[in-house]
C-alpha positions as CSV (number, residue, x, y, z in Angstrom):
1,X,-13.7,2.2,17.4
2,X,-12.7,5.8,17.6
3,X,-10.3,5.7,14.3
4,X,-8.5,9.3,15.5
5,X,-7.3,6.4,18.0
6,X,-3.4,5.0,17.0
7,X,-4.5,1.2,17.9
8,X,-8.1,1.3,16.5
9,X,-6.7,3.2,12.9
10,X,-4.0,0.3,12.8
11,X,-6.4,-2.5,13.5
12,X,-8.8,-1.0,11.1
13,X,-6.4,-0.8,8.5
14,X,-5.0,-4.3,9.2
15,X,-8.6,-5.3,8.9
16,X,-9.6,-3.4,5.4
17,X,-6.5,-5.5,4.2
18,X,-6.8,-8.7,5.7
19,X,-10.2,-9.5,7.8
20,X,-13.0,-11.1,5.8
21,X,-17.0,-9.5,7.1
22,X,-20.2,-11.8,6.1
23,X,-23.1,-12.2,6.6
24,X,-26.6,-14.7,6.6
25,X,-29.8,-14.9,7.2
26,X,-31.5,-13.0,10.2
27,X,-28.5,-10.4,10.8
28,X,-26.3,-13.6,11.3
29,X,-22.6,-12.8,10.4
30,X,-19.4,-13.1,11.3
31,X,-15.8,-11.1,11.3
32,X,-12.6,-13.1,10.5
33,X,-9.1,-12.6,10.8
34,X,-6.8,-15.7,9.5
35,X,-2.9,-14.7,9.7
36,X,0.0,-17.0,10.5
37,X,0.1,-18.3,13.4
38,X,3.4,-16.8,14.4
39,X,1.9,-13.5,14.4
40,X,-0.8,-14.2,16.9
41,X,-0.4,-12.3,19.9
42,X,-1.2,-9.3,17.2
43,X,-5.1,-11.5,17.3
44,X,-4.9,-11.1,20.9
45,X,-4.6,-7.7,21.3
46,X,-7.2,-7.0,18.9
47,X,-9.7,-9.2,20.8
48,X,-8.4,-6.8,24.0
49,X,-9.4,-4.1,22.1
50,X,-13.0,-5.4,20.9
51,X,-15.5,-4.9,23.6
52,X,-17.8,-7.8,22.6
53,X,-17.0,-11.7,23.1
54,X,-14.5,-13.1,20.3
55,X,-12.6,-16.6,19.8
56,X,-9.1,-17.1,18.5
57,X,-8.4,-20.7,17.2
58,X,-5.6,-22.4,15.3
59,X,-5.0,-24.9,12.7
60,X,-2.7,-26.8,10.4
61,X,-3.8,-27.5,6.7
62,X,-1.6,-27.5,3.6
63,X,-2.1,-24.8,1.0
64,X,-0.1,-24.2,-2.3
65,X,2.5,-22.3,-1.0
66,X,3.2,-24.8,1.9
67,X,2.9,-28.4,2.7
68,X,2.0,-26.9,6.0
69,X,0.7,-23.9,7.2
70,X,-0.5,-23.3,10.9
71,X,-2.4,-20.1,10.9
72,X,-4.7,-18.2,13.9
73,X,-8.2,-17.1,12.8
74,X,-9.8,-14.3,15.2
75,X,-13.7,-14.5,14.6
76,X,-16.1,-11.7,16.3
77,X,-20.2,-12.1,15.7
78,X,-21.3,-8.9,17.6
79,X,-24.2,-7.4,15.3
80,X,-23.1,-4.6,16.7
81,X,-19.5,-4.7,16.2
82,X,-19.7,-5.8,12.3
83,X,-22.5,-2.8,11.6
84,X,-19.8,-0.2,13.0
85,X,-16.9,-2.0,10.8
86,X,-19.2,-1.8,8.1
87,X,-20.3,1.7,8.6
88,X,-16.7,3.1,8.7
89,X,-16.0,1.4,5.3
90,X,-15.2,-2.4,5.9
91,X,-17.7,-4.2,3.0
92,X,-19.2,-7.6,3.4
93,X,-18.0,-10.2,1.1
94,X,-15.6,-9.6,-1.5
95,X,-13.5,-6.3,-0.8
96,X,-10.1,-6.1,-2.5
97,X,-10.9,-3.4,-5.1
98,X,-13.9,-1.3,-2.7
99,X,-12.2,-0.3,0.4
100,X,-11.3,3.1,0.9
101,X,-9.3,5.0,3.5
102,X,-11.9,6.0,6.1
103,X,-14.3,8.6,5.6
104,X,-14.3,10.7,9.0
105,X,-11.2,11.8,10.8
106,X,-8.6,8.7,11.2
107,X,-4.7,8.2,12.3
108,X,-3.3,8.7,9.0
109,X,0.6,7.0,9.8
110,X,-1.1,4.4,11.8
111,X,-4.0,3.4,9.6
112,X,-1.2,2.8,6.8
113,X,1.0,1.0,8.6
114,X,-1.9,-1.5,9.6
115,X,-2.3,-1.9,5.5
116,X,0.7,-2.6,5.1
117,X,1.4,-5.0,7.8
118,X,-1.5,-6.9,6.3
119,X,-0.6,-6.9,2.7
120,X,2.7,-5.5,2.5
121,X,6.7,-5.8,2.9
122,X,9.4,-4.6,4.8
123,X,13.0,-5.1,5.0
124,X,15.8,-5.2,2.6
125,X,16.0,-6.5,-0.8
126,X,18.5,-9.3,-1.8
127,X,21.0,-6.4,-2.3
128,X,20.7,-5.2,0.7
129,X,18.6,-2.2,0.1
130,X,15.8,-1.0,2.4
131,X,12.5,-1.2,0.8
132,X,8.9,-0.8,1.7
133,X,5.5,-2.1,-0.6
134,X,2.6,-2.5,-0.6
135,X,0.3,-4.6,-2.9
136,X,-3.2,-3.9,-3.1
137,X,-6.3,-4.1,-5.9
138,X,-7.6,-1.1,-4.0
139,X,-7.1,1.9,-6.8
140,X,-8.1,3.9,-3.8
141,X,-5.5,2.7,-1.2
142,X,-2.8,2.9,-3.7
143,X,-3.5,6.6,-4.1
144,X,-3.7,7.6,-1.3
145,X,-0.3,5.4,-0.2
146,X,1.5,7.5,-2.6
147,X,-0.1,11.0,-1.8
148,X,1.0,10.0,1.8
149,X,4.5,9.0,1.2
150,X,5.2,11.9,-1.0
151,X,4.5,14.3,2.2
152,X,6.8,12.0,4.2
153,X,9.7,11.5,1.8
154,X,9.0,13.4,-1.4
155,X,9.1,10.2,-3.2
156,X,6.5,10.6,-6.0
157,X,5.1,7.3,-7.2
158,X,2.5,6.6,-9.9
159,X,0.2,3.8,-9.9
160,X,-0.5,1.6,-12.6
161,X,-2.2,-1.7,-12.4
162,X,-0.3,-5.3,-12.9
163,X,-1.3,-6.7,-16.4
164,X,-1.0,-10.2,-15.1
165,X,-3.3,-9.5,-12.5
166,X,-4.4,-6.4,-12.1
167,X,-3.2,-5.4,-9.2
168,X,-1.3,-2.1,-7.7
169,X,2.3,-2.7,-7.0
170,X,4.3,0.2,-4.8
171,X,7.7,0.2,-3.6
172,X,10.2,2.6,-2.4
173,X,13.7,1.7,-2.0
174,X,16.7,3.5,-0.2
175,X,16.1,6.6,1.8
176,X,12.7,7.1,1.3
177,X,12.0,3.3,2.5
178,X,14.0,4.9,5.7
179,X,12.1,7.5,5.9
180,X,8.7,6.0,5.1
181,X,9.6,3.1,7.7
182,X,11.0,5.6,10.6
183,X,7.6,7.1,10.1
184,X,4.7,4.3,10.6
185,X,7.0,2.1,12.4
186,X,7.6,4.2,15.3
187,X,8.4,3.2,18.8
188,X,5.7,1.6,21.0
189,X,3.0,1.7,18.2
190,X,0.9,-1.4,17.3
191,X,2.7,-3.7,14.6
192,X,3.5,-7.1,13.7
193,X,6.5,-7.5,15.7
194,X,8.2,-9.0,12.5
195,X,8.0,-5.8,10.5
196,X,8.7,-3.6,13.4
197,X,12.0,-5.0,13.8
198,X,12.1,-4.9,10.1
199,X,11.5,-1.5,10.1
200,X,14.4,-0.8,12.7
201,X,16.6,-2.4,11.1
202,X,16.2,-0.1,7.6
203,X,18.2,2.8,9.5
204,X,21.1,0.7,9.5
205,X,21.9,0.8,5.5
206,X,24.2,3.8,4.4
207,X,24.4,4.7,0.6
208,X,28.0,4.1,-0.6
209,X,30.1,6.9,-1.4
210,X,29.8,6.1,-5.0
211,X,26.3,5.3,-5.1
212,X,24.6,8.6,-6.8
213,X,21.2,9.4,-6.5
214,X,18.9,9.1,-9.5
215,X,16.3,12.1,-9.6
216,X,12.9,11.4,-9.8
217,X,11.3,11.2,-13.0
218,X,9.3,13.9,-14.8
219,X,6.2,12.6,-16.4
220,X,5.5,13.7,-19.7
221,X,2.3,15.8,-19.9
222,X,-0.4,15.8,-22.3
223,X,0.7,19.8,-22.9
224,X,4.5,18.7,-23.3
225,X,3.5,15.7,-26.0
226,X,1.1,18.3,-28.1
227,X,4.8,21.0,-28.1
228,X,6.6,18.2,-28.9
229,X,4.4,17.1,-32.1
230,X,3.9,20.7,-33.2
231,X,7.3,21.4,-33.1
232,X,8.3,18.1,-34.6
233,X,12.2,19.2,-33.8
234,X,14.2,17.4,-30.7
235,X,16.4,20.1,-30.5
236,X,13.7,23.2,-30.4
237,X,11.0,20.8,-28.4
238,X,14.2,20.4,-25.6
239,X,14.9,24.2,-24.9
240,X,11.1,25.0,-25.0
241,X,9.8,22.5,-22.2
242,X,13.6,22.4,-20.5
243,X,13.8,18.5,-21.5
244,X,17.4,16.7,-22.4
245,X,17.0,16.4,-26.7
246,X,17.3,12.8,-26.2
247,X,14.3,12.6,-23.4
248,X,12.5,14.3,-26.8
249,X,13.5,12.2,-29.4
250,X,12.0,8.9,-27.2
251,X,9.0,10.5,-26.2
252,X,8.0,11.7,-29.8
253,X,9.3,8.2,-31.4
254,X,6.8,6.8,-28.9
255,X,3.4,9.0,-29.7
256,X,4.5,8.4,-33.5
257,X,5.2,4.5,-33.4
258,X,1.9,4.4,-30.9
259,X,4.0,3.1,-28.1
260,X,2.3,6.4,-25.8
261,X,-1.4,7.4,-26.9
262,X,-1.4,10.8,-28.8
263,X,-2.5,13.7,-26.1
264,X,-7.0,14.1,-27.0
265,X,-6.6,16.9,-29.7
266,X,-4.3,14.7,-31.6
267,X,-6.0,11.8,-32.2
């Protein structure tokens, strides 16, 4: 599994997201893949790729989100294969919030893309505008999403976990879902057919003439919030850090009314 490989950095990546790795007694184990069973000629050309014996089987059971759901499981028991999937960062057992992006040199785009296929979305949002995300409990993966995406697009993103459940939720809408998409989904590469045509079909939005583009956010630094509490002034806080007086007045109603923590030296 050379990961500098396009195919083998996608299935890795699909795998990090979605494959399960155990293991028993005597160096007994097994790999599993379980994915809709729509999607399974994507479990058949991972088992071409996997130079040991593997199975791919099928069932019907109900879950909670259908009365019935017919999936494809791919399972692989090579020692072998599961210590190299281990080794490049693929944990046994539970794995949500350890994986990582791999360690040694890997297919950036293509790794991406398969962590995306596997626990992410593509398309266009019930407005019509393109979107990518990707929802993960990997503080790691969501970093390194973001630091990605903003070479790609320039789209900066910040991630902050869910307070329901604690998990990382990252979306980018408009061009920069364009852009983002045009970029892992090219043509030919490895996918889920679904989200390739998905992906496609993202070029196809134009903004409307009178559509304008917000600016990214500036993020309010901890240097900025001790000005702005020194200075105790909207109006001189604005024209020293180049902020709009309102953008000052929120920010230091927030650090005052505790909305914000106070920057270190100020608490």
């Amino acid at each position: 599994m050379d990961l500098e490989d396009p195919n083998y950095a996608y299935m890795f990546g699909f795998l990090q997201a979605d494959g399960h790795l155990s293991q028993q007694s005597r160096q007994r184990g097994r790999l599993t893949v379980e994915i809709n069973a729509r999607d399974i000629e994507l479990l058949r050309e991972f088992q071409r790729l996997t130079p040991y014996n593997s199975s791919i089987t099928e069932r019907t059971r109900s879950t909670n989100f259908a009365e019935t759901h017919h999936s494809a499981t791919w399972s692989v028991c090579s020692l072998e294969a599961r210590t190299k999937l281990n080794e490049l960062g693929l944990p046994y057992g539970r794995k949500s919030k350890k994986i990582t992006p791999p360690r040694v040199e890997f297919s950036r785009r293509d790794y991406l893309r398969g962590v995306i296929d596997a626990d992410g979305s593509v398309g266009c949002t019930g407005k019509g505008f393109p979107f990518v995300s990707l929802t993960t409990a990997s503080t790691a993966i969501a970093a390194y999403l973001c630091f990605y995406a903003k070479k790609i697009t320039g789209a900066e993103r910040f991630i902050k976990r869910n307070a329901r459940d604690g998990i990382y939720n990252i979306l980018y809408t408009k061009e920069a879902a364009q852009e983002l998409g045009s970029h892992l989904y090219y043509r030919g590469c490895l996918s889920l057919e679904r989200k390739q045509t998905a992906a496609e079909s993202l070029a196809d939005w134009l903004r409307p003439a009178d559509m304008r583009v917000a600016p990214d956010r500036r993020r309010w630094k901890e240097s900025e919030d001790r000005v702005l509490l020194r200075l105790n002034n909207d109006a001189l806080a604005a024209r020293e850090l180049g902020r709009s007086e309102k953008s000052c007045t929120i920010r230091l109603w927030r650090l005052r009314t505790g909305k914000v923590p106070l920057p270190p030296s100020d608490q």
